[in-house]
Backbone of each chain as ProteinMPNN parsed JSONL, in Angstrom:
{"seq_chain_A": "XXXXXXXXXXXXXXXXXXXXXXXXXXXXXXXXXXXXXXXXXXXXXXXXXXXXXXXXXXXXXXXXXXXXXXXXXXXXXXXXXXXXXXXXXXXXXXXXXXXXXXXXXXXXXXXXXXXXXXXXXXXXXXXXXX", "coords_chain_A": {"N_chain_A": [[114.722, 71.769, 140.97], [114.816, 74.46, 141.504], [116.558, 75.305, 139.756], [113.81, 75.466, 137.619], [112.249, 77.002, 138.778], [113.718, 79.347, 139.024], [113.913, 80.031, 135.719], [111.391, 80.22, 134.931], [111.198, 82.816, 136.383], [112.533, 84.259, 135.213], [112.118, 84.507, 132.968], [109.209, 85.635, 132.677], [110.396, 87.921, 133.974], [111.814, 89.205, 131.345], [109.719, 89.147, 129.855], [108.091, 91.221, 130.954], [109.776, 93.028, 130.951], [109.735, 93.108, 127.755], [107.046, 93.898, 127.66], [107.037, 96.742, 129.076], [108.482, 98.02, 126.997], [107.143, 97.755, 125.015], [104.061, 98.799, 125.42], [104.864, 100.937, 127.515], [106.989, 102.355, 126.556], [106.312, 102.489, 123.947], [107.413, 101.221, 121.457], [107.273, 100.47, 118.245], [108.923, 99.36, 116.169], [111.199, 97.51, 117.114], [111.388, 95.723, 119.344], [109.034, 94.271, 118.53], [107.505, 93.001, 115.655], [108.087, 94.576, 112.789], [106.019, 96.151, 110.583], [106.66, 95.595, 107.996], [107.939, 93.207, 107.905], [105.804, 91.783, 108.623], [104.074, 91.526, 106.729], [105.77, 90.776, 104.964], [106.007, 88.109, 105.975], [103.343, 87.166, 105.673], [102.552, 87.156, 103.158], [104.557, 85.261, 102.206], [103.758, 83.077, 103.215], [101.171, 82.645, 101.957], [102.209, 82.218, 99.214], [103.387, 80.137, 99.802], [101.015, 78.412, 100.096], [100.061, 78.097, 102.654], [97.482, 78.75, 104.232], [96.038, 78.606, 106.483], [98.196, 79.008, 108.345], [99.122, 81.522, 107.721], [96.411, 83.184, 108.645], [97.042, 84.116, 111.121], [98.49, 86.432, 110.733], [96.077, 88.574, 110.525], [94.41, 90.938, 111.287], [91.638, 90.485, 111.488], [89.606, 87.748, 111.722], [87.927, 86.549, 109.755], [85.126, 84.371, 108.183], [84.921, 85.272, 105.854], [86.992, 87.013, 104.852], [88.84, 84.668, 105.061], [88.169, 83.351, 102.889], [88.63, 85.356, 100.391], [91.243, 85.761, 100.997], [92.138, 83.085, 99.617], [90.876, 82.708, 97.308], [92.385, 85.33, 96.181], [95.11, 84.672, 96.508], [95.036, 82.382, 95.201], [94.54, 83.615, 92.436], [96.489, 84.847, 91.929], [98.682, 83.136, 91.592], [97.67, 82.092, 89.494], [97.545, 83.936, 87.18], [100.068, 84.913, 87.221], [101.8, 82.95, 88.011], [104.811, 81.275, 89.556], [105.59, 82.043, 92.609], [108.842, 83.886, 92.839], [110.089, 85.504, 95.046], [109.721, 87.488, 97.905], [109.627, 90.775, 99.118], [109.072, 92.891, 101.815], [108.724, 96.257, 102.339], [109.339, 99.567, 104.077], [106.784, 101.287, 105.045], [104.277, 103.81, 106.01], [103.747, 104.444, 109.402], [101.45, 105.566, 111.238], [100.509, 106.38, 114.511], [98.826, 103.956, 115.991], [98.304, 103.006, 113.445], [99.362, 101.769, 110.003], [100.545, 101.469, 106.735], [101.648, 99.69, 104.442], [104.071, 97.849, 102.148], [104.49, 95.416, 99.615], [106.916, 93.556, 97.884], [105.725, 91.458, 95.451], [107.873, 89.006, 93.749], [107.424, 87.409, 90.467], [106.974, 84.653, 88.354], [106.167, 84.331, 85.745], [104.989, 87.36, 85.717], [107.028, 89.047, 86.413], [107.523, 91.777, 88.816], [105.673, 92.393, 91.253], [103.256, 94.776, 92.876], [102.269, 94.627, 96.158], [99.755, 96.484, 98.526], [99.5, 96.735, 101.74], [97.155, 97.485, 104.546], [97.727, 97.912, 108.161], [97.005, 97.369, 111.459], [97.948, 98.377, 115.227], [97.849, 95.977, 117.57], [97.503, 94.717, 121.206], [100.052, 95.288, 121.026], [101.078, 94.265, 118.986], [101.275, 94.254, 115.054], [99.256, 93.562, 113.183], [97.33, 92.756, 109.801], [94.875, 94.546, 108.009], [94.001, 95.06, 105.839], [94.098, 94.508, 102.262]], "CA_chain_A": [[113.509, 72.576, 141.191], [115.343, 75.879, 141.839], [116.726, 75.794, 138.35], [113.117, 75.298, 137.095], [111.55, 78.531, 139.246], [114.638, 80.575, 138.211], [113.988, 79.979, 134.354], [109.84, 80.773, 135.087], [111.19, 84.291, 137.033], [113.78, 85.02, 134.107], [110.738, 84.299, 131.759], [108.295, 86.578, 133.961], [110.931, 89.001, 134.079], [111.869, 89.235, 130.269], [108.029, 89.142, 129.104], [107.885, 92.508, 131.556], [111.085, 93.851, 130.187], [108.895, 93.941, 126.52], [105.767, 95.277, 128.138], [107.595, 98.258, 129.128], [109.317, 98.608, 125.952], [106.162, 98.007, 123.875], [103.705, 99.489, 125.79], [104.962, 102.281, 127.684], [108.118, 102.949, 125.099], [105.374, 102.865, 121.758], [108.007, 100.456, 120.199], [106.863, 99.41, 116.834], [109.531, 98.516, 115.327], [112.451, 96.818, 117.449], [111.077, 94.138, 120.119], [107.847, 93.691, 117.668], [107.664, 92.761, 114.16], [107.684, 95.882, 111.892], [104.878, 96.309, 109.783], [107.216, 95.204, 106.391], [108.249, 92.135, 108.167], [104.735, 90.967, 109.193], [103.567, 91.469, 105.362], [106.461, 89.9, 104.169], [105.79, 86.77, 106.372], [101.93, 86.763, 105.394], [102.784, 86.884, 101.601], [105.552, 83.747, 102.009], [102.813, 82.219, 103.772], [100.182, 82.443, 100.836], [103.197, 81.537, 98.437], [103.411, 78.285, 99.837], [99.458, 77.86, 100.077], [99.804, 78.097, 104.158], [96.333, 79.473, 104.616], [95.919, 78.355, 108.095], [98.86, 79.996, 109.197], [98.466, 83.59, 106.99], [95.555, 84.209, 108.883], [97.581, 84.314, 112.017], [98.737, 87.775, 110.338], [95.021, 89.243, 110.475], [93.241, 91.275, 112.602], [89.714, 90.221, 111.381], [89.013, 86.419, 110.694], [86.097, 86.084, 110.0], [85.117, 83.197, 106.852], [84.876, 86.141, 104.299], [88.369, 87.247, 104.39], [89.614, 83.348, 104.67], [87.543, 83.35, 101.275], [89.439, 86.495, 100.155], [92.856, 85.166, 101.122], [92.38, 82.065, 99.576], [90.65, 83.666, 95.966], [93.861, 86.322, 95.604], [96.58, 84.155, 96.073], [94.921, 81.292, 93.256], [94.626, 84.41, 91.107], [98.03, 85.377, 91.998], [99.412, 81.992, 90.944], [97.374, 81.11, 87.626], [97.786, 84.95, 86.7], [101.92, 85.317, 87.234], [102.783, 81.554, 87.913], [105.074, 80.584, 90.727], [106.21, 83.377, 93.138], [109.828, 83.704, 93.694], [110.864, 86.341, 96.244], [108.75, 88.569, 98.671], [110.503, 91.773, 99.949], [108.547, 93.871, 102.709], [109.401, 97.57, 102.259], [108.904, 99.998, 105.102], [105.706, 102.348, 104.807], [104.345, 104.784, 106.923], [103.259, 104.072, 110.597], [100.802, 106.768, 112.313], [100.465, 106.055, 115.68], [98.229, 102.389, 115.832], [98.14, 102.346, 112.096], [100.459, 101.771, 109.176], [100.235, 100.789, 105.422], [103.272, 99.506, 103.907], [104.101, 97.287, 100.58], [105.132, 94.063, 99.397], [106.852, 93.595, 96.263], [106.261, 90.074, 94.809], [108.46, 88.996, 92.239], [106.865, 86.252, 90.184], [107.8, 83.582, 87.044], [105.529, 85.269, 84.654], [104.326, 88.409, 85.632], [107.859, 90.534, 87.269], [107.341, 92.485, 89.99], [103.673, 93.386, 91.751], [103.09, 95.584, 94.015], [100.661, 94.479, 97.123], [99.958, 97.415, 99.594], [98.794, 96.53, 102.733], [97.224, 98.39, 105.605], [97.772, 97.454, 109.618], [96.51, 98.01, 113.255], [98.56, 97.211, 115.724], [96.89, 95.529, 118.623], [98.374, 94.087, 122.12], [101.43, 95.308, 120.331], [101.628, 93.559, 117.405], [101.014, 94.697, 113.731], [98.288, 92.629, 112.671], [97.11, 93.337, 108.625], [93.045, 94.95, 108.409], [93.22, 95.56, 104.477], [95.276, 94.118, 101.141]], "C_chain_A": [[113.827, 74.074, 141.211], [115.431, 76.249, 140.274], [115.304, 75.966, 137.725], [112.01, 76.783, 137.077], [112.747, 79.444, 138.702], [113.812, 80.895, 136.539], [112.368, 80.818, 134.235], [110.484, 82.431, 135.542], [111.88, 84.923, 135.689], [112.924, 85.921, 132.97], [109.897, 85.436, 132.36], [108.844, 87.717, 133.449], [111.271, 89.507, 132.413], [110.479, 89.556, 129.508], [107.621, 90.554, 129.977], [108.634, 93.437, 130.847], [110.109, 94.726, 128.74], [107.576, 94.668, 126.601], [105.864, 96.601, 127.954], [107.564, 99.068, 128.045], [108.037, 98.947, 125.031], [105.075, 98.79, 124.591], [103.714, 101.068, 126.207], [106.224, 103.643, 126.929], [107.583, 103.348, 123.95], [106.256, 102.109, 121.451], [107.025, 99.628, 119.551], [107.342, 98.886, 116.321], [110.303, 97.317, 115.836], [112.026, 95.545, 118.423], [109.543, 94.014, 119.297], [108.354, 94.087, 116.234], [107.346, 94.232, 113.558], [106.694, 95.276, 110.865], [105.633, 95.169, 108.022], [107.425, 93.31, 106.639], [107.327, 91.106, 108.962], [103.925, 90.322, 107.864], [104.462, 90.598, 104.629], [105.89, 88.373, 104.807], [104.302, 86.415, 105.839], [102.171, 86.447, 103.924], [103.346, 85.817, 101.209], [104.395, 82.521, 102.168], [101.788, 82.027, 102.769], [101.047, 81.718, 99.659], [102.777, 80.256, 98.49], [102.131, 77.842, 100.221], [99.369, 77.646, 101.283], [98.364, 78.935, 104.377], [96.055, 80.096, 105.752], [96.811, 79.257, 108.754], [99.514, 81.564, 108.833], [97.721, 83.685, 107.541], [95.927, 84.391, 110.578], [97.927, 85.788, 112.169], [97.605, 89.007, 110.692], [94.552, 90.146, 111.284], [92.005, 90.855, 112.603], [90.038, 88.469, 110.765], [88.508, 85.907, 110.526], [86.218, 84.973, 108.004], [85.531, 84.092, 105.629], [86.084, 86.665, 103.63], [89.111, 86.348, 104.282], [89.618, 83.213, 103.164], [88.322, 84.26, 100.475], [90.404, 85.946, 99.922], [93.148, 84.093, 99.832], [92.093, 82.098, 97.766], [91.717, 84.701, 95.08], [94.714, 85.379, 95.473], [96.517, 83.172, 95.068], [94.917, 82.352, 92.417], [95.696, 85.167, 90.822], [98.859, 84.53, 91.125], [99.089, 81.938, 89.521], [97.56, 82.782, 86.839], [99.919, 84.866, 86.223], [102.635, 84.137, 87.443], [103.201, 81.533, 89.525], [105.974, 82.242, 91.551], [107.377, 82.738, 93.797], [110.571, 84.095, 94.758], [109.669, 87.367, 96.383], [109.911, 89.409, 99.416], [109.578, 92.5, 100.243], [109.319, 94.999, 102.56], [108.475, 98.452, 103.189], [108.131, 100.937, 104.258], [105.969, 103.621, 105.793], [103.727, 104.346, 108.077], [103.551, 105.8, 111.238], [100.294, 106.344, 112.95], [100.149, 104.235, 115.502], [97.894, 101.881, 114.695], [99.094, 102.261, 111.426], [100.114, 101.13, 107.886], [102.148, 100.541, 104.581], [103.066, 97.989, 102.746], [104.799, 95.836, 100.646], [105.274, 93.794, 98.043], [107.51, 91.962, 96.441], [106.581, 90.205, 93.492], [108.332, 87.097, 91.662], [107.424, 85.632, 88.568], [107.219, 84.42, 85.885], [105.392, 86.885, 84.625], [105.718, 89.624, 86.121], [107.124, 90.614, 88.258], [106.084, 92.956, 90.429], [103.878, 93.249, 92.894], [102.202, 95.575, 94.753], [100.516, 95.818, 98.411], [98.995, 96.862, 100.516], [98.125, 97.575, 103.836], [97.147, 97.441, 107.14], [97.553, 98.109, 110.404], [96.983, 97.327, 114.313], [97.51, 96.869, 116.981], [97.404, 94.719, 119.408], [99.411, 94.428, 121.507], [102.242, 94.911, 119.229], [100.999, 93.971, 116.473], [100.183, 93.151, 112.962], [97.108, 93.038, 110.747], [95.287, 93.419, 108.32], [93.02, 94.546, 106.879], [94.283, 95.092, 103.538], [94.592, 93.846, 99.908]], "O_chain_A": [[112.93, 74.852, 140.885], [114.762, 77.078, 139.659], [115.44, 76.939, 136.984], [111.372, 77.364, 136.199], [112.465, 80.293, 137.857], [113.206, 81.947, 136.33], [112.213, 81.84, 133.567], [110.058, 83.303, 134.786], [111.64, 86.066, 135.299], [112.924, 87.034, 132.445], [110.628, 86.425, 132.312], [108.24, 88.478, 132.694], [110.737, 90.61, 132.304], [110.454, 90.3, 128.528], [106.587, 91.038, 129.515], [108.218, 94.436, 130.259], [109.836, 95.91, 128.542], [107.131, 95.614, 125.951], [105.279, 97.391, 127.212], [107.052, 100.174, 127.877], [107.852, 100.017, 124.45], [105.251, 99.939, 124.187], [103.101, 102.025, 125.736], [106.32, 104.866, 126.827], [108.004, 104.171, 123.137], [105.89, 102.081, 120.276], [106.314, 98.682, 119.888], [106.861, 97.894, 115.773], [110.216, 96.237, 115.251], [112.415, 94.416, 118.125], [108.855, 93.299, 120.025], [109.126, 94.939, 115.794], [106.373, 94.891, 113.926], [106.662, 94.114, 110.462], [105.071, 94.333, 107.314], [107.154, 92.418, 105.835], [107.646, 90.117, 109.621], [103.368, 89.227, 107.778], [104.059, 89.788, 103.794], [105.364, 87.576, 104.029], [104.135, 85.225, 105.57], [101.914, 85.294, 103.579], [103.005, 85.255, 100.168], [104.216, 81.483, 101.531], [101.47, 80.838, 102.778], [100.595, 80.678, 99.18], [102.145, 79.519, 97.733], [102.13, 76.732, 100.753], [98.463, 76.832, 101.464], [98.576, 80.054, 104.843], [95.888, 81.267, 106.094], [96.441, 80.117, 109.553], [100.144, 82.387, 109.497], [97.573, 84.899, 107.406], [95.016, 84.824, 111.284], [97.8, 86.406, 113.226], [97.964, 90.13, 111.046], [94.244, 89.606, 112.346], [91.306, 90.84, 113.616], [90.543, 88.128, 109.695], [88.354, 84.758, 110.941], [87.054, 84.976, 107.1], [86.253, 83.766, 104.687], [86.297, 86.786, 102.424], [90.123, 86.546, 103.61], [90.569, 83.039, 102.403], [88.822, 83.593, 99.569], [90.66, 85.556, 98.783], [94.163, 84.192, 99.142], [92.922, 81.611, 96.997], [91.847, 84.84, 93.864], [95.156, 85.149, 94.348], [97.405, 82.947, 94.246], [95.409, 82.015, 91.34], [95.899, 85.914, 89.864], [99.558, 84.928, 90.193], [99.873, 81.792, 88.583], [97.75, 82.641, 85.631], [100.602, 84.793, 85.201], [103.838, 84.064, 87.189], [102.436, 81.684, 90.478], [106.677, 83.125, 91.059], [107.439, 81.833, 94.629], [111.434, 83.439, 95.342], [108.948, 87.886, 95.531], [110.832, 88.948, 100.09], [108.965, 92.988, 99.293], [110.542, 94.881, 102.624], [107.253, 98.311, 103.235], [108.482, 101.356, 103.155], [106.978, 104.196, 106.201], [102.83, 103.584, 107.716], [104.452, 106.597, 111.502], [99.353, 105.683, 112.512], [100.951, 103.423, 115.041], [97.37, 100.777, 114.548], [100.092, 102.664, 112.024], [99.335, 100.18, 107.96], [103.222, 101.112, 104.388], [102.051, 97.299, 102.659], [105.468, 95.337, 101.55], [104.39, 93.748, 97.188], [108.51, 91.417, 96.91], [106.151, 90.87, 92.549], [108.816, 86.06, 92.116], [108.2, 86.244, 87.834], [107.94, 85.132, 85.187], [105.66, 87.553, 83.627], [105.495, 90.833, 86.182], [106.256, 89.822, 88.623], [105.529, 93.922, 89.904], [104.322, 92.407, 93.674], [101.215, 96.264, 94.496], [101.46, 95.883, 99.199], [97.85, 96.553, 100.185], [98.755, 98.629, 103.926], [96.542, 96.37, 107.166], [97.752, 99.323, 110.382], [96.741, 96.144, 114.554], [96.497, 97.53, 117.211], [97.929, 93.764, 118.835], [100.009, 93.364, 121.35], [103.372, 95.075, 118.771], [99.84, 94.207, 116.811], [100.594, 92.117, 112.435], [96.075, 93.685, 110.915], [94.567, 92.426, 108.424], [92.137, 93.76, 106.534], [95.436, 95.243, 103.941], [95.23, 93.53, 98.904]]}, "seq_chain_B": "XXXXXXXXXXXXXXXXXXXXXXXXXXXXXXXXXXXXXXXXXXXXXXXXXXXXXXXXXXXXXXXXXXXXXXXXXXXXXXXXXXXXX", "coords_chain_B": {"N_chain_B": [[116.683, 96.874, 106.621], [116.757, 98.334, 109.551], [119.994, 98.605, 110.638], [120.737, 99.176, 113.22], [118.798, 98.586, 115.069], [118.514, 95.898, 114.399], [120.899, 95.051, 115.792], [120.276, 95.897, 118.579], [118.599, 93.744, 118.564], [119.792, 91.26, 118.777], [121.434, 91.806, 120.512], [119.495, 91.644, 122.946], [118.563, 89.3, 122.482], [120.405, 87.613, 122.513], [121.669, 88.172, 125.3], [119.399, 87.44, 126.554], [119.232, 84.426, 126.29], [121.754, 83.625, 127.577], [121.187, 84.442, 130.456], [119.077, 82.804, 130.532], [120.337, 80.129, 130.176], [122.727, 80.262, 132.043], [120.307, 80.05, 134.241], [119.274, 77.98, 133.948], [121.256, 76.467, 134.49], [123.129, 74.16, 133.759], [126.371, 74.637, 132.708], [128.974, 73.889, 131.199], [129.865, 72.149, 128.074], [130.827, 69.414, 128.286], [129.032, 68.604, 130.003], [126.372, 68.264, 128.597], [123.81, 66.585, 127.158], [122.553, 64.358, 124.838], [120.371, 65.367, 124.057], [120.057, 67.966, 125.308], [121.83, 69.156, 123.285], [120.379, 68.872, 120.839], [118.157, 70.552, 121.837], [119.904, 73.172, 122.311], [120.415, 73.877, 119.554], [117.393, 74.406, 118.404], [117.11, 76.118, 119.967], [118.972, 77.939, 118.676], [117.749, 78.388, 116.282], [115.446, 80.059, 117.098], [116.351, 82.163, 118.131], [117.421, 83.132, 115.812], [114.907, 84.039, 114.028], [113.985, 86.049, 115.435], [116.15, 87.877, 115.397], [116.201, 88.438, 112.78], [113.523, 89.771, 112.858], [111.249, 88.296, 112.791], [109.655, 87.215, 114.519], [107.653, 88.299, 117.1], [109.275, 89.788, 120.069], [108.221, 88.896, 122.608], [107.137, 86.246, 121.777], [109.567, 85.183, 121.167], [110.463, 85.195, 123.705], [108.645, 83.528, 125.39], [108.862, 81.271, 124.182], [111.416, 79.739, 124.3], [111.343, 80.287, 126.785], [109.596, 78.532, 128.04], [110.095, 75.991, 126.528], [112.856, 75.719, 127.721], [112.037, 75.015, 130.461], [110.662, 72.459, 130.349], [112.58, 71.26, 129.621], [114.197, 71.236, 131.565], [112.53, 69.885, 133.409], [112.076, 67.682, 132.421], [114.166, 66.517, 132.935], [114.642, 66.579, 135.591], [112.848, 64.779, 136.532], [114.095, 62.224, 135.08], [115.897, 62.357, 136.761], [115.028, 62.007, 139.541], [113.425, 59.536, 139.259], [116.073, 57.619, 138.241], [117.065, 57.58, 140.691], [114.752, 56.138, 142.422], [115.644, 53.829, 141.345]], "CA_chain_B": [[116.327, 96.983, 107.696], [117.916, 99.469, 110.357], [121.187, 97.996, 111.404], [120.574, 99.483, 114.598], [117.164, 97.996, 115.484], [118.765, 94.41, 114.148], [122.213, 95.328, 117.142], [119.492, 95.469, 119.765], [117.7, 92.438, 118.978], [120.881, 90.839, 118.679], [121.98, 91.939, 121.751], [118.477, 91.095, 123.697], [118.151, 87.723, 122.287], [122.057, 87.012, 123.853], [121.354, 88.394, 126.893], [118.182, 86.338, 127.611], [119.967, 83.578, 126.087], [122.574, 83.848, 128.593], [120.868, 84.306, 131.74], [118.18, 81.477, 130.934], [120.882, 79.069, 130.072], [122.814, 80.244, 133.57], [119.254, 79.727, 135.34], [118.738, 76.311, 133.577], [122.263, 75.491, 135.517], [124.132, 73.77, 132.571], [127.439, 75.706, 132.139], [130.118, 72.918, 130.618], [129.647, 71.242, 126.906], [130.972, 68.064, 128.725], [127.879, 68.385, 130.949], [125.354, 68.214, 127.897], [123.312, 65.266, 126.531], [122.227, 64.555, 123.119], [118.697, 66.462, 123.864], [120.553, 69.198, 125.301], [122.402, 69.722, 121.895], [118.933, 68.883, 120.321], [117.726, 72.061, 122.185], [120.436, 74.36, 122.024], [120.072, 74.095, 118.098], [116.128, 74.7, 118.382], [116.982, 78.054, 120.615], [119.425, 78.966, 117.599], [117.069, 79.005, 115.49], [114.437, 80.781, 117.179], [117.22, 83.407, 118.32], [117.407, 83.858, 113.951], [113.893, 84.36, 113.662], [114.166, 87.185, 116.378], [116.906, 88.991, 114.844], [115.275, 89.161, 111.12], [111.962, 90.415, 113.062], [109.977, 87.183, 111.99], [108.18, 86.954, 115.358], [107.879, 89.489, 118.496], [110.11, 89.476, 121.078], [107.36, 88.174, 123.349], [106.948, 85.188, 121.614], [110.943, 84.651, 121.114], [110.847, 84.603, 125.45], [107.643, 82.748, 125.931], [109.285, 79.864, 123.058], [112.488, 80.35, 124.9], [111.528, 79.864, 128.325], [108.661, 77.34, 127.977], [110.93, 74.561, 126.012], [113.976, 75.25, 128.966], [111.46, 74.966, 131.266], [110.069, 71.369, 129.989], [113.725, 70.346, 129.377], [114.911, 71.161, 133.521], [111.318, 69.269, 134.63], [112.421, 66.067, 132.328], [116.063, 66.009, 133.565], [114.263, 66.199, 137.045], [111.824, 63.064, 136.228], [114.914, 61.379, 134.797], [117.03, 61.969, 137.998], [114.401, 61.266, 140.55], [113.593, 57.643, 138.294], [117.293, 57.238, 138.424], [116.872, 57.195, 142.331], [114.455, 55.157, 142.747], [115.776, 52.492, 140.999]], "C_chain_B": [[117.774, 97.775, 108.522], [119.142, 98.707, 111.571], [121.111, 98.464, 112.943], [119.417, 99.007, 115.892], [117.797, 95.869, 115.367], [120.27, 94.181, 115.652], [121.083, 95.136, 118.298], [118.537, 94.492, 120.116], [118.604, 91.177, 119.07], [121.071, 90.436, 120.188], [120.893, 91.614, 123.368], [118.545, 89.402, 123.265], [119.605, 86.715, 122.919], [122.012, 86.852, 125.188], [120.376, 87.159, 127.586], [118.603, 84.801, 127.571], [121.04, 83.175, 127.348], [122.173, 83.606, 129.875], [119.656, 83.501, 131.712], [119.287, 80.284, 130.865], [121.865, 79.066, 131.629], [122.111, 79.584, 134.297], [119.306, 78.29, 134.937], [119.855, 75.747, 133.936], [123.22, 74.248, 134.444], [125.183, 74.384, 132.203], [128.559, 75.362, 131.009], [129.486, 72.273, 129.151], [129.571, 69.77, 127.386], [129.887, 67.721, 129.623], [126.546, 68.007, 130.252], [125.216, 66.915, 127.093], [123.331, 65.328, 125.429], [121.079, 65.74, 122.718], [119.309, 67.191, 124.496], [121.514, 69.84, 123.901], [121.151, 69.864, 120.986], [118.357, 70.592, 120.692], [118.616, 72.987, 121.839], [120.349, 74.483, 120.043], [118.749, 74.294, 117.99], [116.332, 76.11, 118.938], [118.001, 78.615, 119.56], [118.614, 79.359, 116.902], [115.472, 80.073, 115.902], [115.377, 82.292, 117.306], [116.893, 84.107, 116.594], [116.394, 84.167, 113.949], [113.792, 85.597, 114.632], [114.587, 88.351, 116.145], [116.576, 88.981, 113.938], [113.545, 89.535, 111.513], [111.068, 89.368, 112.687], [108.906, 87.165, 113.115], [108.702, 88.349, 116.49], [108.758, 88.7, 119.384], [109.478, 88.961, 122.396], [107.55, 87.242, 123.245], [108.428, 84.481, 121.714], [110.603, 83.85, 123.227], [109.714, 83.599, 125.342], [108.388, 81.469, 125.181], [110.82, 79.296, 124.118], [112.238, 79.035, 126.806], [110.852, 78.451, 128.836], [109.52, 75.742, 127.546], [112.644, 74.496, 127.057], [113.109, 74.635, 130.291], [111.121, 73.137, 131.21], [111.412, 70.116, 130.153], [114.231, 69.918, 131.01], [113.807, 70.054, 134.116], [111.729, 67.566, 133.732], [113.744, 65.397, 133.04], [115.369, 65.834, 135.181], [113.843, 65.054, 137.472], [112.791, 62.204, 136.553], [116.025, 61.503, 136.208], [116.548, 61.481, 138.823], [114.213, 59.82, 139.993], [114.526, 57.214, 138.642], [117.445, 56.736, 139.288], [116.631, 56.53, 143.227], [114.714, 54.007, 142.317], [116.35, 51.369, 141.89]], "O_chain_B": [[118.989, 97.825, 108.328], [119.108, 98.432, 112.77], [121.645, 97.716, 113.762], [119.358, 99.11, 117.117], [117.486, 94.933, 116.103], [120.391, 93.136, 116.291], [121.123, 94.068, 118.91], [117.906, 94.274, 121.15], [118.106, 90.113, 119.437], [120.955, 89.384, 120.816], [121.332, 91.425, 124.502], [118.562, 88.497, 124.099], [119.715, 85.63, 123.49], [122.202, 85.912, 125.96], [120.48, 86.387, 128.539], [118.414, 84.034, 128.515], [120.762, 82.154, 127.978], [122.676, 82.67, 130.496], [119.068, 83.404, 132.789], [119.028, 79.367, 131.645], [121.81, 78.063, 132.339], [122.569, 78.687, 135.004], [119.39, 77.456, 135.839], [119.852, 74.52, 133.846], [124.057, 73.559, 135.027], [125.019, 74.856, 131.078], [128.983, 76.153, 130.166], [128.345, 71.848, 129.329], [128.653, 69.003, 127.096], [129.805, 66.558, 130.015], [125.636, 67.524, 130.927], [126.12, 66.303, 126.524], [123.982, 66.177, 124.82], [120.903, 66.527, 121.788], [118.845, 67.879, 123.587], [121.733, 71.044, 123.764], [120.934, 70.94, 120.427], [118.224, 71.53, 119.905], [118.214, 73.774, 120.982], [120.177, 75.609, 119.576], [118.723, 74.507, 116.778], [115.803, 77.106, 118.443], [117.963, 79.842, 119.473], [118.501, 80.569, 116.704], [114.702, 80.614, 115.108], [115.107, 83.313, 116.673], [116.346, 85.166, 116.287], [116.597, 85.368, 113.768], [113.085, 86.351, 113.965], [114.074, 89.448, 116.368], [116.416, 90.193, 113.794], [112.605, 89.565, 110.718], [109.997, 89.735, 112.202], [107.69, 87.12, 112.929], [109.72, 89.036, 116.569], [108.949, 87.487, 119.469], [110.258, 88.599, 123.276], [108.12, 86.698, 124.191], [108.537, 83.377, 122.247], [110.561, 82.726, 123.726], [110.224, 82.5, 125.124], [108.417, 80.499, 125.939], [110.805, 78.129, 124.512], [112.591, 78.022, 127.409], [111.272, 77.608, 129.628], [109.489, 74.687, 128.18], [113.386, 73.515, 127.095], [113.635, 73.805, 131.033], [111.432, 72.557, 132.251], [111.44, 68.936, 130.504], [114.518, 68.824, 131.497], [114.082, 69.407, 135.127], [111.67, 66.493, 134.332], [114.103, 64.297, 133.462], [115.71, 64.86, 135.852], [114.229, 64.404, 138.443], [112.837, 61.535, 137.586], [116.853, 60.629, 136.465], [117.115, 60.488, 139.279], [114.993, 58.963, 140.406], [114.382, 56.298, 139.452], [117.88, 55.584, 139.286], [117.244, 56.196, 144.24], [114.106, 53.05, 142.796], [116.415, 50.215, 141.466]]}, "name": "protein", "num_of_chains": 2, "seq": "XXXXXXXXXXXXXXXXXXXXXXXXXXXXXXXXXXXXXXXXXXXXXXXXXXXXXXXXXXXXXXXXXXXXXXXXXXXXXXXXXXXXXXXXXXXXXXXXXXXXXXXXXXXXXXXXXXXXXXXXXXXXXXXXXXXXXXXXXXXXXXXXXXXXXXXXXXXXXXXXXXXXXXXXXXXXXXXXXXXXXXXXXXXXXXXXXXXXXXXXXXXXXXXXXXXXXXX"}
């Protein structure tokens, strides 16, 4: 039982630790996902036709941008084929915003360039616009 | 990505590593089950997703603490059971 309340206080105490850091530090980049490496994960995630869990990425999810999501990446595929590598490249981040890039590299089409924009919110970089 | 930003998530995701596996009172290899090897290979891989930035460092602890947490309250079950037998 001791061991069980320790592990809860550690936990407690660790989940304060990043408060600090993210909150009253402003970290954007280092204990939260950077902007490149939130876009990269949303883009893998459309790759492999994960819908459900790309719109985890969002700030808004409302039906119209599911619809969106779900419209680009079939016209991604039957346009350029099968996508083989997503690399997030750092943008610019001003204050609670940031726009930054994603270069997919696909079977047909080479290299395209997706630019995203983000807001972070509770601390995390969540994507408004693509 | 900034080698210096990837050293301090490194070095956070050890640390907490460290002093939850202390708290969770397991210190010896010869002391660990099969589902304690089961777990410690589930907290490697969340540790990796930590240090390439895949999720926040929130979620690393909350993943972290929640699945030691579950593991100490079954070993508890399984000792009190034991007990009453």
């Amino acid at each position: 039982m001791k061991a069980l309340l320790l592990v809860a206080a550690v936990t407690a105490g660790a989940l304060a630790l990043v408060a600090v850091s993210v909150v009253a530090g402003r970290d954007t980049r280092t204990l939260v996902s950077p902007p490149e490496a939130v876009v990269e994960q949303f883009v893998r995630k459309l790759a492999a036709a994960r819908y459900d869990v790309a719109r985890a990425h969002l700030a808004d999810d409302s039906p119209a941008i599911r619809e969106r999501i779900q419209t680009t990446s079939d016209a991604l595929r039957a346009r350029a084929g099968a996508i083989i590598q997503v690399e997030g490249r750092p943008g610019v981040i001003d204050g609670d915003r940031a726009t930054t890039t994603a270069v997919v590299t696909t079977e047909r089409a080479g290299e395209i360039t997706m630019e995203f924009r983000l807001i972070r919110r509770a601390g995390s970089w969540r994507i408004t616009d693509f | 990505m900034d080698p210096l930003r990837i050293l301090t998530r490194v070095l956070f995701a050890y640390v907490m590593l460290l002093i939850m596996m202390r708290a969770g009172g397991k210190r010896l290899v010869r002391h660990a089950s099969p589902l304690d090897f089961a777990l410690s290979v589930i907290l490697g891989d969340m540790a990796d997703d930590l240090l390439w930035a895949e999720v926040d460092a929130s979620v690393f602890v909350v993943g972290v603490g929640v699945l030691l947490m579950i593991h100490i309250a079954l070993d508890l079950l399984r000792s009190r059971a034991a007990s009453w037998r």
